[in-house]
N, C-alpha and C positions, 0 to 999 in steps of 0.2 A: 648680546648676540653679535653685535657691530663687527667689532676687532676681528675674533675667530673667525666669525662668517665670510669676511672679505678675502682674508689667507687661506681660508679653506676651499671659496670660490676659484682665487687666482689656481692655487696647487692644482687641483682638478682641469682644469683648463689646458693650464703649463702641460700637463702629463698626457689630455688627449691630445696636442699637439705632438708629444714626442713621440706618438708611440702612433701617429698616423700610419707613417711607413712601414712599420712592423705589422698593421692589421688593417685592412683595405676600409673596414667599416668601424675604425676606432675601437675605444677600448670596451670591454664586455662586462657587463654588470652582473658581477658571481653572485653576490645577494645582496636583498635589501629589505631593510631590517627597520623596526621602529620598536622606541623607548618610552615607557610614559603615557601609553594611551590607557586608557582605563575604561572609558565609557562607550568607546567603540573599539570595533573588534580589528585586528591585522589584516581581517579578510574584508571586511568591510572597506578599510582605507585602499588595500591595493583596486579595487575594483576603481576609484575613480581618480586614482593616475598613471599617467603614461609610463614613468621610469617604472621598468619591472625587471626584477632578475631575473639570468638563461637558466632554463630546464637543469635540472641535476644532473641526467638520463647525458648518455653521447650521443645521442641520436634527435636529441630535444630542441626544440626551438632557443636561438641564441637571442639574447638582450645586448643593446650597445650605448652607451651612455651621450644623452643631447643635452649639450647644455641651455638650450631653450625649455626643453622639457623638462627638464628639473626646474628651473627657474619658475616656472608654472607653474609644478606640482606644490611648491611650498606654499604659493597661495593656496592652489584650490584644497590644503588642508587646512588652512584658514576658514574660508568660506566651508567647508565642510561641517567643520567643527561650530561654526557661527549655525547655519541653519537646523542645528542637532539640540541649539540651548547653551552654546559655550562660546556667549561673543568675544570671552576674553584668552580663547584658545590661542597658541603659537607655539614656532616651531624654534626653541630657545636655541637649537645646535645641532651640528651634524658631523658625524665623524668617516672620515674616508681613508682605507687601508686601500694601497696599490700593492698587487704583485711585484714581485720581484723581477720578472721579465717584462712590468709596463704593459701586460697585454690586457688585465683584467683590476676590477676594484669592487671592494665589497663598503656597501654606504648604508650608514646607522642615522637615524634621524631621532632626536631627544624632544619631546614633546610637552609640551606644562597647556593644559589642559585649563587650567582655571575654574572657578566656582560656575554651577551653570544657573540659568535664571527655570524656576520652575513653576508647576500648574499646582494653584492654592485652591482653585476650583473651578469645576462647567455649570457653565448656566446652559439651559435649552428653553428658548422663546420662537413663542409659534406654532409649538408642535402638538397642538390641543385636540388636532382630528386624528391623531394617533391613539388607537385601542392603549388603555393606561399599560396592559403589562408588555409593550413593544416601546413604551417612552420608557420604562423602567431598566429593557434590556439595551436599549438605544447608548442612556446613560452609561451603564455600567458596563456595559461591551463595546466602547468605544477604543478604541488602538490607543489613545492617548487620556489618560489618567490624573487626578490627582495626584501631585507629589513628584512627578515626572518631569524631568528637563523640557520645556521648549520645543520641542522636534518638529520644524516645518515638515517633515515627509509623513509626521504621525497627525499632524493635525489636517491638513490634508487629505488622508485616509479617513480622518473618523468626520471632515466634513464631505467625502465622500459617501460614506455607511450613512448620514443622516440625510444624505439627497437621495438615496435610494429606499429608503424606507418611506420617506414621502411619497416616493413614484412607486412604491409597491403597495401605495393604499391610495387609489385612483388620482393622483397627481402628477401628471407628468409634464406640464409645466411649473414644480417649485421649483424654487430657487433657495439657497444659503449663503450667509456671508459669517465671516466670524470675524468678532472684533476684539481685539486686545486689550485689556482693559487691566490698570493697575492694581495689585493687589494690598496686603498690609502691610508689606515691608518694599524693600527694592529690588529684590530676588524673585519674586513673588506675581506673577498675573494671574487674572481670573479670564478665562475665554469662554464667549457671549458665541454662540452657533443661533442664529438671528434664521428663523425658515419662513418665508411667501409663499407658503402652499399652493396657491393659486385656485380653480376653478378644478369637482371634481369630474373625471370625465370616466370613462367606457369604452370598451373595444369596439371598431367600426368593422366597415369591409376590411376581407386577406385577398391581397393581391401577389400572383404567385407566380413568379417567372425561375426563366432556364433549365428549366426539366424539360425532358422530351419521351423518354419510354416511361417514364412512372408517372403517374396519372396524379392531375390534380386533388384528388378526392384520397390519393393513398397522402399525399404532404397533410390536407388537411384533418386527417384522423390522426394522426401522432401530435397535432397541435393542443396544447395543455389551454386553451380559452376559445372563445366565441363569440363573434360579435354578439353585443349587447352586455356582454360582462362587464364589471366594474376592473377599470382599467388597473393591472400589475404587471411588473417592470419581470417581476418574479417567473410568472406565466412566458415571458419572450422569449427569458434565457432558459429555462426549463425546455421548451420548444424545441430552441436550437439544438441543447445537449440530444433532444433524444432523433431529430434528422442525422444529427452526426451515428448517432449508435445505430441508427437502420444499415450502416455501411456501405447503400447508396450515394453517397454524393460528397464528392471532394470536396467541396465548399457549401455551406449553409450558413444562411446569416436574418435570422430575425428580426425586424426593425422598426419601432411605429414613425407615422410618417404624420410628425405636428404641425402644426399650423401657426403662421404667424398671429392670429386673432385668437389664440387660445380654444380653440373648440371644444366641447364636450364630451362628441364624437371621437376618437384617434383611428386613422384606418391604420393597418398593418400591413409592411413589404415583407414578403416569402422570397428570398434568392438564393438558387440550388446552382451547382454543377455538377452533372452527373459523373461516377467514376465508372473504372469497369466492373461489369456487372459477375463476373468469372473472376476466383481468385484463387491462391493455391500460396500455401505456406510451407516451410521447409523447417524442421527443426532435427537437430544432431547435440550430439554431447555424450558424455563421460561421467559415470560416477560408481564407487565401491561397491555398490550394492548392484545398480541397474545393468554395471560395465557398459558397454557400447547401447546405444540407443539411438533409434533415429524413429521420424514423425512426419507424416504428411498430410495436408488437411486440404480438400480443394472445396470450395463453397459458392454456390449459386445464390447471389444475394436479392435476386428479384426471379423467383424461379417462377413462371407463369403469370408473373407481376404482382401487383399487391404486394409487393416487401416481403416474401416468403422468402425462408433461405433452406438450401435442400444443397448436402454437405456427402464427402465420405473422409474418414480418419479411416489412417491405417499407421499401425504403429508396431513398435518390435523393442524388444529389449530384455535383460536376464530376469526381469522378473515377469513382465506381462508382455503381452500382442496378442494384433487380432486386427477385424474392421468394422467399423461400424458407419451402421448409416443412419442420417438425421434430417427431418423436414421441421424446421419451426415457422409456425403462422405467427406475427406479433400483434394483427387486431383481430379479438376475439369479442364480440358484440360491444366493448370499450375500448380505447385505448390501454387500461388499464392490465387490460388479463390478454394473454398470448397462449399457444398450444404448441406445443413439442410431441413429435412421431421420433422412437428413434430402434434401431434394433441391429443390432452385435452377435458375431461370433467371436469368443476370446480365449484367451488361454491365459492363465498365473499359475506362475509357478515358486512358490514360496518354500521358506526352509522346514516350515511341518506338512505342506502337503501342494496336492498340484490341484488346478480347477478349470473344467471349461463351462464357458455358460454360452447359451442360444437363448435367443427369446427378444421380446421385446418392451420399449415402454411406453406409456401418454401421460403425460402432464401439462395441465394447466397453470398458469404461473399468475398471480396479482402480485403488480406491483406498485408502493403505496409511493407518494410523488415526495418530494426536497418542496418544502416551501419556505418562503419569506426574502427578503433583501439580502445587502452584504454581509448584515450580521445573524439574520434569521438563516440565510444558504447553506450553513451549516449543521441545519438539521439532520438527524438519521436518514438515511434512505430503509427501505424496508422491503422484503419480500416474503411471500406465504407462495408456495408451490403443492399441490397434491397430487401425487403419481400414482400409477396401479402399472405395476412390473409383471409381469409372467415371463417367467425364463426356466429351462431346464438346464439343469444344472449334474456335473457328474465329477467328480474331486478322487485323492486317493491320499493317503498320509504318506510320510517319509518310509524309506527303504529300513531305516535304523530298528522302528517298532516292531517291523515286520519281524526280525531277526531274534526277538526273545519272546518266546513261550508265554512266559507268566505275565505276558501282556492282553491278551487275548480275551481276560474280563471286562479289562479296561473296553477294546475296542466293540464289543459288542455295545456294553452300558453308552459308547458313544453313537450307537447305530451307524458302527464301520462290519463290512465283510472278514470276519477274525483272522479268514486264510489270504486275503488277498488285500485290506485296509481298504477297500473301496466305498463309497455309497452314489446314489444319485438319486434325485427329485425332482419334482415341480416346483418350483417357489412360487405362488400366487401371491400376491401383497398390495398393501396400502399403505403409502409414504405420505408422512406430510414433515416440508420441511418450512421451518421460517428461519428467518433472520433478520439483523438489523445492525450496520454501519453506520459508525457516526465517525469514521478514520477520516485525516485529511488526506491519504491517498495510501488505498488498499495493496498496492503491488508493492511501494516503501514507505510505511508509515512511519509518522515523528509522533502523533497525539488523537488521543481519542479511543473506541474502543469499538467489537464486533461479537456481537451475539450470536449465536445458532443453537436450534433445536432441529432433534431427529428423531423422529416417532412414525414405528414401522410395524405394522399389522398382518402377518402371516396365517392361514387359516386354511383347512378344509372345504370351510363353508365359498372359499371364492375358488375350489376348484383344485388348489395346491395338495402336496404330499407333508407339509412342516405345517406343525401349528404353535404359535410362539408370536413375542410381540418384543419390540425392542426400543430404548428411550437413553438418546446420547444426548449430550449436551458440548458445549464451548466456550469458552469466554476468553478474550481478547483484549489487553491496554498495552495502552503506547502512550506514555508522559517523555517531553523533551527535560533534560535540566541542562541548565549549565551552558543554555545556546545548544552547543552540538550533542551532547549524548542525550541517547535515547533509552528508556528502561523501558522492556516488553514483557509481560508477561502471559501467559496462556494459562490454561487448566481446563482438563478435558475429562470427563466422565459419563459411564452409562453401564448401562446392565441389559441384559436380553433373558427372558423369563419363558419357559416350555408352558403352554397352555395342556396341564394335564403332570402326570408324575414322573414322568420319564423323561432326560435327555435325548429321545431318538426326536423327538418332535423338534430338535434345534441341527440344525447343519452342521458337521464338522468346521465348515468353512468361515460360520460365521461365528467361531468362537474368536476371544479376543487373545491377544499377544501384544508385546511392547518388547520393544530394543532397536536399534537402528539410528539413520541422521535423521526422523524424522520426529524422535522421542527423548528414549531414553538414550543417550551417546553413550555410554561410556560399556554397551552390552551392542552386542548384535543384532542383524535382525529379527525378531519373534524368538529372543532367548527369555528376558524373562514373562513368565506364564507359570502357573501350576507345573510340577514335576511328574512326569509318572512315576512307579515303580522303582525306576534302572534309570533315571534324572533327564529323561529326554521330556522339554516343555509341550505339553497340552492342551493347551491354552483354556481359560476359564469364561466364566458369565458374567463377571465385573469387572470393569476396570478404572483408575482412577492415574491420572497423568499429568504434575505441573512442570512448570517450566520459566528459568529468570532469566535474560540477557542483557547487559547492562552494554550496547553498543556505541561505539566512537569511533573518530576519523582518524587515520592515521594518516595517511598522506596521498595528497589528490584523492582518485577512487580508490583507494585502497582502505578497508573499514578492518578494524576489530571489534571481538566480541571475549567478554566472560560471562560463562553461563556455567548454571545451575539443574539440573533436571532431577526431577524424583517421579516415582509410579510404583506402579505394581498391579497385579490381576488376579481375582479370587475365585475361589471354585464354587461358591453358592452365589445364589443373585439377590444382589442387592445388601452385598456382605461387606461395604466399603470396613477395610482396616487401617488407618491412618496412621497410624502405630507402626506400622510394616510394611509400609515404601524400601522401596530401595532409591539408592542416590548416586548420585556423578556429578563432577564439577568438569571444565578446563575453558582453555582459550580457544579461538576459530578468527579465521580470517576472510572478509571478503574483495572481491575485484570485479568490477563491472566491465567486459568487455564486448565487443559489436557481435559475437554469436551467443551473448550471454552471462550468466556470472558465474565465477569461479566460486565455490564455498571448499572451506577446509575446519575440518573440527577434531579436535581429538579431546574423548573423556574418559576421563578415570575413576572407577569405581570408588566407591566410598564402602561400601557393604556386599561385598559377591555371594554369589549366589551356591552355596553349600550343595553337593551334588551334582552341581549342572554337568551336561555332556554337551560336547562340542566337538563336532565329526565324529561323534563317539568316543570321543576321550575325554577326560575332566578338564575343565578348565585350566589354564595354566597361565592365563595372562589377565590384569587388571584394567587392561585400558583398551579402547578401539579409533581406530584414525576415519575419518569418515573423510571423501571428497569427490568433490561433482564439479564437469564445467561446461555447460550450453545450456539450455531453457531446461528449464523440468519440466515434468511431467504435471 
């Protein structure tokens, strides 16, 4: 490296010198670039140094090259590399291109890596008060592995995860050391996680400041322990999560308060600041289907105190509005189970038919807790909700059916008005839904996976005009590979079954359909369904709907996708044909921006649909562009 490095040093120099006068803040770093890294990633190393290259964008943030800072940077990818498992990591060369007008340079850096020194095995001593199947996942869930390079940030982490699982099984003063220790070759350590569990102890007094309108007694009911409990670290931070989601208080912070003599005892600090109590949300956007859309939501998050929150939504857009109003109580004789009032006037307006509902609903909600440390925290979350809805309900089908004759069997057999396509009802019902997240984060997930079940009881006997029952289903994965890509997949199914021999006992409204950005892409909205007659969709009692995307970065926030979609919906229940999906594939793009994300998709049929009508005329194209930009719905 000697020779080169010293000429390649001087050159650089010599050039920000000449090109001072030419550019008031020296020369600009177009890019920069790295060779040779393998075990770590480009993004990894730009994060911990200073030289970075200017924005692509004209408008972007510019980069200017310091020759102290680069001087720097070559070490701290030394040391970088050193505490990763690669003491014998270096930066063997670098190559520098200057413009031709002296104002800009683009810098390559050649990296040799070297053999890294790895983990031959974990010992864990001490950890004998831990229930055996939490030393079992202790082990094997720990961030840094047999086999693995060296990684002070992983070993660090996982003697974190092992100081925390002591203090989530009443320890909160252990302590950990890990000691190094040589293995059977020279390549090779064994690391020794050494734990002093200490004395065990139990929650004392909650002492709870900075609140002022919410009531002591409302903090201490969302608290997941109690004095006298056997002390968990698990319990604090569960705590704080759910102060935070009451949506009173801008700061929450849970905290026991130890003792230099090790007590037995631990009390606990509660410190709140409250935020405002009144709040109102704005949302707008754009998409193919919904066109213009806008949302408004204002929420009383301590209405009469006690953490109730009493809300109204008002919303608008080409497919639904309306407004609705909602009071949620969240302690309901436990912490555990909450109560929701809510009740709507709305309007949809879909491509088979139009709907308004009145009515209202209650539901009870249990929700089951996140337990264990850093490595247990990653439990499911869980919830079980049961509703009882009463809404009147009055719908009409599309203008299209109206217009042929030899429709008119059809619409009776669906318990529509033959001269007019109309029906209305009572819906009386019993919902029960559950679910269960195990996602590392539901709004963008990388891993993990999300359950739901939907099971809905319509009847006579509660007072309704529909009698019928209906059972959906969900499934949800998210596996990372490759560091950045993400593979998702979905599959959705259920059937809805008339209690009795007749379809009049089922809604028109609540039959099923599939097409759109929210399904099948590469079809419409609610195109495909059952055909009538004269090929206008009808939609059916079963439906069945998967879904692949194999998502990556393209550059900064900017994401792509290739996906995969199949479905289809059948006219008896519980009549899944697998056989006779229909399919679409294409590319989509996404964009993160401060009103929202930008989504674009466009998919192309693979098998069209023979008959179909669209505005009344046959279909004549294979593909559909789908695209949205501000919040969804």
């Amino acid at each position: 490296m000697g020779i080169r490095y010293i000429r390649v040093s001087f050159l650089v120099l010599a050039l920000v010198g000449a090109s001072g006068c030419k550019e008031e803040n020296g020369v600009k770093v177009a890019s920069f670039t790295f060779n040779g890294n393998r075990a770590v990633t480009v993004t990894q190393l730009r994060q911990v140094l200073a030289t970075q290259a200017s924005s692509k964008l004209p408008w972007g943030p510019k980069k200017y090259f310091s020759r102290e800072q680069f001087e720097a940077d070559l070490k701290r990818i030394v040391a970088f590399y050193t505490d990763r498992g690669y003491p014998n990591a270096r930066v063997s060369s670098f190559d520098v291109q200057l413009s031709q007008d002296q104002t800009s340079v683009k810098i390559a850096l050649n990296i040799a890596e070297g053999e890294p020194i790895r983990i031959e095995r974990i010992a864990l001593e001490g950890f004998e008060s831990l229930p055996a199947e939490h030393r079992t996942t202790l082990e094997t869930g720990m961030p840094l592995k047999p086999g693995l390079a060296l990684d002070r940030a992983l070993m660090q982490a996982s003697r974190e995860a092992a100081l925390d699982e002591l203090r989530d099984h009443g320890h909160p003063y252990a302590s950990v050391r890990v000691e190094d220790r040589p293995g059977s070759s020279e390549r090779l350590r064994v690391l020794a996680f050494r734990a002093d569990p200490g004395p065990v102890a139990h929650h004392g007094d909650i002492e709870i400041s900075g609140n002022t309108s919410v009531s002591d007694n409302v903090v201490r009911r969302h608290l997941t322990f109690k004095p006298g409990d056997l002390y968990q670290l698990s319990k604090l931070r569960e705590s704080q999560r759910k102060l935070y989601g009451l949506e009173l208080f801008q700061f929450a912070n849970v905290e026991p308060i130890r003792s230099e003599e090790r007590a037995t005892i631990v009390p606990t600090r509660v410190t709140v600041t409250e935020g405002k109590h009144r709040k109102v949300n704005f949302g707008l956007g754009y998409g193919t289907e919904e066109k213009a859309r806008a949302e408004i939501d204002w929420r009383h998050v301590n209405f009469f105190g006690g953490a109730r929150t009493a809300g109204v939504l008002a919303r608008y857009s080409g497919i639904d509005g309306g407004v609705r109003l909602n009071l949620n109580q969240p302690y309901l004789f436990s912490p555990r189970y909450s109560f929701g009032l809510s009740g709507q006037a709305w309007h949809t307006t879909e491509p088979a038919f139009t709907l308004d509902t009145r009515g209202g609903r209650a539901t009870v909600t249990r929700q089951f807790a996140r337990g264990g440390g850093q490595l247990f925290g990653g439990r499911p979350s869980m919830t079980l909700a049961l509703t009882y809805a009463n809404e009147f309900e009055s719908y009409e089908i599309s203008n299209e059916a109206l217009e042929d004759l030899s429709f008119r069997d059809e619409l009776i057999s669906l318990g529509l008005d033959p001269r007019r396509g109309t029906g209305e009802g009572q819906r009386s019902a019993l919902i029960l839904d559950a679910s269960r997240n195990a996602t590392d984060n539901l709004l963008d997930a990388k891993r993990g996976y999300l359950a739901s079940v939907h099971l809905e009881q319509s009847g006579t006997f509660l007072g309704g005009s529909y009698d019928y029952y209906e059972l959906t289903a969900e499934g949800r994965f998210y596996q990372k590979v490759a560091n950045k890509i993400v593979l998702a997949t979905q599959v959705r199914g259920g059937s809805i079954d008339a209690q009795g021999s007749s379809d009049v006992q089922v809604p028109f409204f609540k039959r099923y359909f599939l097409g759109g950005a929210s399904n099948l892409r590469g079809w419409g909205r609610f195109e495909v369904a059952p055909l009538s007659g004269f090929g206008l969709p009808i939609g059916g009692t079963t439906f069945l709907n998967v879904s692949a995307e194999v998502r990556f970065p393209v550059w900064n926030a900017l994401g792509g996708v290739i996906f995969v979609d199949g479905g289809n919906v059948w006219t008896e229940t519980w009549d899944f044909n697998v056989t006779d999906l229909r399919y679409n594939v294409g590319p989509g793009l996404r964009y993160n921006t401060p009103i929202g994300p930008i989504r674009a998709d466009l998919g192309y049929q693979l098998n069209p649909i023979a008959g179909l009508l669209v505005n009344g005329k046959p279909e004549a194209r294979r593909f559909r562009f789908h695209f949205s930009i501000g919040q969804a719905f």
